[in-house]
C-alpha positions in Angstrom: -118.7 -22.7 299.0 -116.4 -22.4 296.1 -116.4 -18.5 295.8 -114.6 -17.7 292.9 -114.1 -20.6 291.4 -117.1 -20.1 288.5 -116.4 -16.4 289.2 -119.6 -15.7 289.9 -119.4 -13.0 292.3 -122.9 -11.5 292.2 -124.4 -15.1 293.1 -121.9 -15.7 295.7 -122.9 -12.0 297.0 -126.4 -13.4 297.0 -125.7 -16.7 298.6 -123.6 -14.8 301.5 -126.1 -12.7 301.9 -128.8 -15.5 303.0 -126.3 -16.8 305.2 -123.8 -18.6 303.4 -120.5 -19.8 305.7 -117.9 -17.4 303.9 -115.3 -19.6 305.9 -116.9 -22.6 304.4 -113.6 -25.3 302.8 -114.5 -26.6 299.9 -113.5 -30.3 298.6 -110.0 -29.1 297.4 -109.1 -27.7 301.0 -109.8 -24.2 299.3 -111.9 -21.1 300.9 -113.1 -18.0 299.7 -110.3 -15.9 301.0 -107.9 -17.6 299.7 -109.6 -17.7 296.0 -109.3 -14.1 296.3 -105.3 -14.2 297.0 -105.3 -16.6 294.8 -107.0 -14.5 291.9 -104.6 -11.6 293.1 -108.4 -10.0 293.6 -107.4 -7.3 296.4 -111.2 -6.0 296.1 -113.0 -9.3 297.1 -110.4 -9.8 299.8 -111.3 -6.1 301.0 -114.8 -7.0 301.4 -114.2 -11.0 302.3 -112.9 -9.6 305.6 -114.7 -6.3 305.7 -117.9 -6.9 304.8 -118.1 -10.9 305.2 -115.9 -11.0 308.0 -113.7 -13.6 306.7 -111.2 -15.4 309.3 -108.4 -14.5 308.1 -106.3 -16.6 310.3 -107.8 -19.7 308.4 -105.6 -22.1 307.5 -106.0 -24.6 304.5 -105.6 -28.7 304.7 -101.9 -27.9 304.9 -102.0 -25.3 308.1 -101.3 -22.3 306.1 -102.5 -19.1 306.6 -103.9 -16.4 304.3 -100.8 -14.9 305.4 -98.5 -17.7 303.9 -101.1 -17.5 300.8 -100.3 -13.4 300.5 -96.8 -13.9 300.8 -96.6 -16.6 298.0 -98.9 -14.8 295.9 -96.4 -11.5 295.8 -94.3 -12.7 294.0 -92.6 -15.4 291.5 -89.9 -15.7 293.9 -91.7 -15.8 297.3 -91.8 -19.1 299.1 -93.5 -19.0 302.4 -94.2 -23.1 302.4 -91.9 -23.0 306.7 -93.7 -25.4 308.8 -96.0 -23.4 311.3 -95.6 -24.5 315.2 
């Protein structure tokens, strides 16, 4: 389920709510979580992994981690691309 993509928050709310997979990738490798990161949305993360309970150690078709994805998204500079053992 493409969370953010649309932006549609209050029908992805709704979808989640009838049972949705919040973990769910979508055809571009991307989850909900890291939309969020993506959108620098630190309130839809909060409640991704509070209220959702979004895996947070989910990794993308490229084995990164929300973690690499919060790191990168911090800053122009950041680069947190290190292969992952």
């Amino acid at each position: 389920m493409n969370y953010f993509g649309a932006s549609r928050k209050d029908e992805a709310e709704h979808l989640l709510s009838l049972g949705a997979n919040v973990n769910q990738i979508d055809a571009s490798g991307l989850f909900a979580l890291k939309y969020a990161l993506i959108r620098r949305d630190g309130e839809a993360v909060e409640k991704l992994v509070t209220k959702w309970k979004a895996d947070i150690n989910q990794q993308d078709g490229r084995k990164r981690n929300c973690l690499h994805h919060a790191v990168n998204m911090s800053s122009a500079s950041a680069d947190a691309t290190f292969e992952t053992e």
